[in-house]
N, C-alpha and C positions, 0 to 999 in steps of 0.2 A: 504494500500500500504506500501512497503517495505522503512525505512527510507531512504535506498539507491536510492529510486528513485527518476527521475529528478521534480526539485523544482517547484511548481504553483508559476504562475507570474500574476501581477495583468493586467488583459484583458484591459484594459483604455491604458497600454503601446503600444509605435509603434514598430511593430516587426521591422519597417525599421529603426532604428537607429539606425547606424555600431555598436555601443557600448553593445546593446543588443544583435545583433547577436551575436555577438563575447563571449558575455557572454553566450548564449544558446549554442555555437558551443564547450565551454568548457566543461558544464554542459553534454552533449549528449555524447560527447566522453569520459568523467568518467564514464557514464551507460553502455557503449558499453564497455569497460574497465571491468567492473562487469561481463556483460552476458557472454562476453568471458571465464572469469575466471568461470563463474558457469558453464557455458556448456561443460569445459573441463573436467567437473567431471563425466559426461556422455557420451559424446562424442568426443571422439578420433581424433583429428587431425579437418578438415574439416573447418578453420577455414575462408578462402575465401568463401566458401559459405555462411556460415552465416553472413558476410559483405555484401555479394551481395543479401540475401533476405532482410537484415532491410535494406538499401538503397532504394530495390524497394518498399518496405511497407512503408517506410517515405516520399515515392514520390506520393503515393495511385498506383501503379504499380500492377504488377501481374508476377510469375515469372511460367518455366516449367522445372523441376529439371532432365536430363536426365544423367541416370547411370546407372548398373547392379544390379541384384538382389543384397541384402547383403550389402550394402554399408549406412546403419541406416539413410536412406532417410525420413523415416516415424517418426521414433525417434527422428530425430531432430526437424520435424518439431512441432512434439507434443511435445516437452522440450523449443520449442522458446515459445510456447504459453503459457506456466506455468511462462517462465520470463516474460511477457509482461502482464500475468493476464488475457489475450481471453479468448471465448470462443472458442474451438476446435469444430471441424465438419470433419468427415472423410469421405468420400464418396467414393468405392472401384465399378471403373465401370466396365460394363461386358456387354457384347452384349443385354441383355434381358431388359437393363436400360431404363426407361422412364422418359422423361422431370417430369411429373410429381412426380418421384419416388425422386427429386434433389429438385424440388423449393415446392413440398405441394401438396395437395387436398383437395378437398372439400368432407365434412360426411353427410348425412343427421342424426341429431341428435335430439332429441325428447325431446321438453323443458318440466320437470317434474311438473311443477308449473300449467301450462296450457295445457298441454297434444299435443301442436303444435308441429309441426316437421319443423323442421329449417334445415338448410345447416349452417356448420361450418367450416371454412378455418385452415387445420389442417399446419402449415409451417415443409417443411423439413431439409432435415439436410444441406441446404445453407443457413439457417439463424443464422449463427455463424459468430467471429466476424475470425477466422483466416480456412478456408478451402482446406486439403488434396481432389483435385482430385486424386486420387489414379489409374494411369495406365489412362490416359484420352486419349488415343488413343485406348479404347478396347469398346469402345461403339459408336453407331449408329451416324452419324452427325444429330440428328436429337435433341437427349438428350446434344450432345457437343455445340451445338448453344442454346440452353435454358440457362447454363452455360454461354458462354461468350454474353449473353445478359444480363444477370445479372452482371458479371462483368465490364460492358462497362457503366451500365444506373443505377444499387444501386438499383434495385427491378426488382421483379417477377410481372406477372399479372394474374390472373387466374380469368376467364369468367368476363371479362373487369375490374374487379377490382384490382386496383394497391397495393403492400403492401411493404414498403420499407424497405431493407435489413440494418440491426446493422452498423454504423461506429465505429470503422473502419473495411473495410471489406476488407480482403487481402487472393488471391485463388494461391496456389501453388500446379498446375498438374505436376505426373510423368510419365516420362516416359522409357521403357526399351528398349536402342537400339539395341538390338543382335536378338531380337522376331518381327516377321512384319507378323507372319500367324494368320491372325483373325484381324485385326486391322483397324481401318480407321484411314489412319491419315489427322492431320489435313489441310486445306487447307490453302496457303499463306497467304490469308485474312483475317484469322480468329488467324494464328500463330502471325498476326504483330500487334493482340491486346495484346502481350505477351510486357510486358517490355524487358527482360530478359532470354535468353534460359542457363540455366545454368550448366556444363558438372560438373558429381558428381564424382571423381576418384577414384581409389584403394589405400588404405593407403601405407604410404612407410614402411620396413621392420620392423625400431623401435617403428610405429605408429600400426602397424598390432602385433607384439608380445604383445603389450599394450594390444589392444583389446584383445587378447585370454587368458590372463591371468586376468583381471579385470574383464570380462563380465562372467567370468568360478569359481567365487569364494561367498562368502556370504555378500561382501559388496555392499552395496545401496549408492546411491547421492540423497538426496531431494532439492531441486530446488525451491530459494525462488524469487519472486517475483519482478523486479529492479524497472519496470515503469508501466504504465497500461493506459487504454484508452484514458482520458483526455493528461495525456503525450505524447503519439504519434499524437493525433488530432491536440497538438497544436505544436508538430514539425512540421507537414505536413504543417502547415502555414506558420515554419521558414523558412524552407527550400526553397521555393519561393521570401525571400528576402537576401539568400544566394547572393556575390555580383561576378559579374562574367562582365570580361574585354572584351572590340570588340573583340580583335582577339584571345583570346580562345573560344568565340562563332563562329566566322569563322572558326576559325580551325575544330569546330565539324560540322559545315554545310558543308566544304571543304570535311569531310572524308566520309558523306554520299554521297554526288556525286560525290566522287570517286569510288563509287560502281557503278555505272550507266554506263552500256555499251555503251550507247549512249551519254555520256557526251564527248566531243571534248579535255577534257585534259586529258583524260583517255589514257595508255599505251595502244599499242596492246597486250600486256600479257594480262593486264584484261581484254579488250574486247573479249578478245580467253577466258577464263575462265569463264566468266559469260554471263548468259542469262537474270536474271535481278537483280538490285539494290534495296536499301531501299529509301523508301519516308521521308515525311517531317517527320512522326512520331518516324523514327531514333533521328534525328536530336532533337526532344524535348526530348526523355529519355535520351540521349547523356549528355545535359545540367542540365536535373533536376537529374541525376542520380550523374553527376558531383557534384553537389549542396550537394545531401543528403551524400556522398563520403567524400566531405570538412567538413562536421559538427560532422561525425562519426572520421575524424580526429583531431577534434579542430580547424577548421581554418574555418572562416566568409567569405573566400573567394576561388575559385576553379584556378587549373593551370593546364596546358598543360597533366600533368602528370594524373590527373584524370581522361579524356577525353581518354588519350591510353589505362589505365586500365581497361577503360568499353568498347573498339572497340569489343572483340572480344561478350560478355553477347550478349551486345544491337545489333548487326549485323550477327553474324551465323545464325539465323533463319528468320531471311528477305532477304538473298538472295538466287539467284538461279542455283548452279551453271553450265556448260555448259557440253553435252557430253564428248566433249574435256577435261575438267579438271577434270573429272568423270573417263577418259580411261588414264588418267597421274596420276590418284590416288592424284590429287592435292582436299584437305579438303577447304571450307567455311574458316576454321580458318587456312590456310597456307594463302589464297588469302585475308583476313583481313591481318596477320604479312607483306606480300608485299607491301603490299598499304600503311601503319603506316611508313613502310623503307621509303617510298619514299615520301611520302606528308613534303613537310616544315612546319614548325607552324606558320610561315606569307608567305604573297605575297609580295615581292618587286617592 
């Protein structure tokens, strides 16, 4: 590992002693400090998203990166896993994709020794430690549930035998919004195993001339290494004693059931705009996302301000929303900024 990466702490320490978080929270956001600086050497701009994947990675999250062709989706996500030291897994789906073609099969293999023929569990390309679904709205729900069953439970099973997937395991599907002929997308159910729905943009003019002149010429960026497995294992630990006050926990339970049409403090605006809300699982990424947000900041503890930053990730893709605000051309992320205007950060 890279000297730059963050420091091993002796395991006998309590991560819940403010003094150590707070020393972890400094330490994480030097490393974050680094990737940024090295990813800029490959990548152009973009630098909110790659805030919002190590967030959901230090949460054990799972993020779905939606953007247009061309926007070095794939590039980055394969330059996060060179910082971090994963193993990368790409898996590019297409209608003809079988569960099995994602988690493994089984060979019959001929032991040379003994002339027996055995069955051997060959694992696929989801037993990495960091995985591009690549277009995961192009294949069958049938292979997409194989997928986030693995994602939900850290192993595959094939003919009852269990085999558990690398930690850390962290799956970032893409997706392309302008194309919907051929696709299955996915179902609500399955969308609000997603921590994170993340909108990938178009560079702005000075970031785009960048790209056409650097990607167009003979020079390389190699990409060394900040932090690495044992590093992130044991953020995922800090970050759950990240310290976090009542009522910026209310305020994030407040802003999920502000989504809820059928909530009684709910506007009629929203009730006209939405036909359903997020569940509780809002409300926990809300908080832990909040968490992992404060530590890539340096700070041991989260505030109001975290929790708005993540309304729109953690809730465009958990809600539903209504023909009515489908025929007013009103977006999932207009009817989040509505709801942010008007929710206070306490109750009187």
């Amino acid at each position: 590992m890279a000297s730059s990466s963050v420091s091993s702490d002796n395991a006998q320490k309590s991560a819940r002693d403010p003094g150590f978080v707070a020393a972890e929270a400094e330490t994480v956001a030097r490393a974050y400090r680094q990737m940024v600086a090295a990813l800029s050497k490959v990548i152009v701009g973009q630098e909110k998203v790659l805030e919002l994947m190590l967030t959901a990675l230090f949460c054990q999250g799972h993020c779905i990166l939606e953007g247009v062709p061309g926007l070095a989706k794939t590039l980055m996500i394969s330059s996060l896993s060179k910082l971090l030291s994963l193993k990368f897994g790409r898996i590019q789906f297409t209608p003809d994709l079988m569960p099995s073609d994602i988690t493994g099969t089984e060979i019959l293999q001929e032991n040379k020794s003994t002339g027996q023929r055995e069955l051997r569990f060959v694992k696929g390309p989801l037993f990495a430690n960091l995985v591009l679904a690549d277009e995961i709205n192009r294949t069958p729900p049938k292979t997409q549930a194989a997928l986030l069953q693995a994602m939900q439970e850290y192993h595959v099973t094939v003919s009852g035998q269990s085999f558990d997937l690398p930690r850390p395991f962290f799956v970032l599907g893409t997706q392309n919004p302008i194309e919907s002929e051929g696709t299955y997308p996915l179902p609500e159910a399955q969308l609000d195993r997603f921590m994170f729905k993340i909108s990938v943009d178009y560079p702005s003019l000075d970031e785009e001339i960048l790209i056409a002149t650097s990607t167009t010429s003979r020079q390389t960026a190699e990409l060394e290494p900040v932090m690495g497995e044992a590093d992130i294992l044991r953020i995922q630990r800090v970050v759950r004693d990240v310290i976090v006050a009542e009522p910026v926990a209310a305020y994030a339970v407040r802003l999920a059931r502000a989504t809820r049409p059928a909530d009684p403090s709910n506007t009629a605006e929203i009730r006209r705009w939405l036909s359903w809300g997020a569940g509780p699982r809002a409300c926990q990424s809300l908080l832990l996302g909040a968490k992992a947000r404060a530590l890539l900041d340096g700070r041991p503890s989260i505030a109001f301000d975290d929790i708005r930053a993540l309304a729109r990730p953690v809730l465009r893709h958990r809600l539903v929303a209504s023909f009515t605000a489908e025929s007013e051309g009103v977006s999932t992320d207009m009817i989040i900024d509505r709801i942010l205007e008007s929710l206070p950060e306490t109750v009187s």
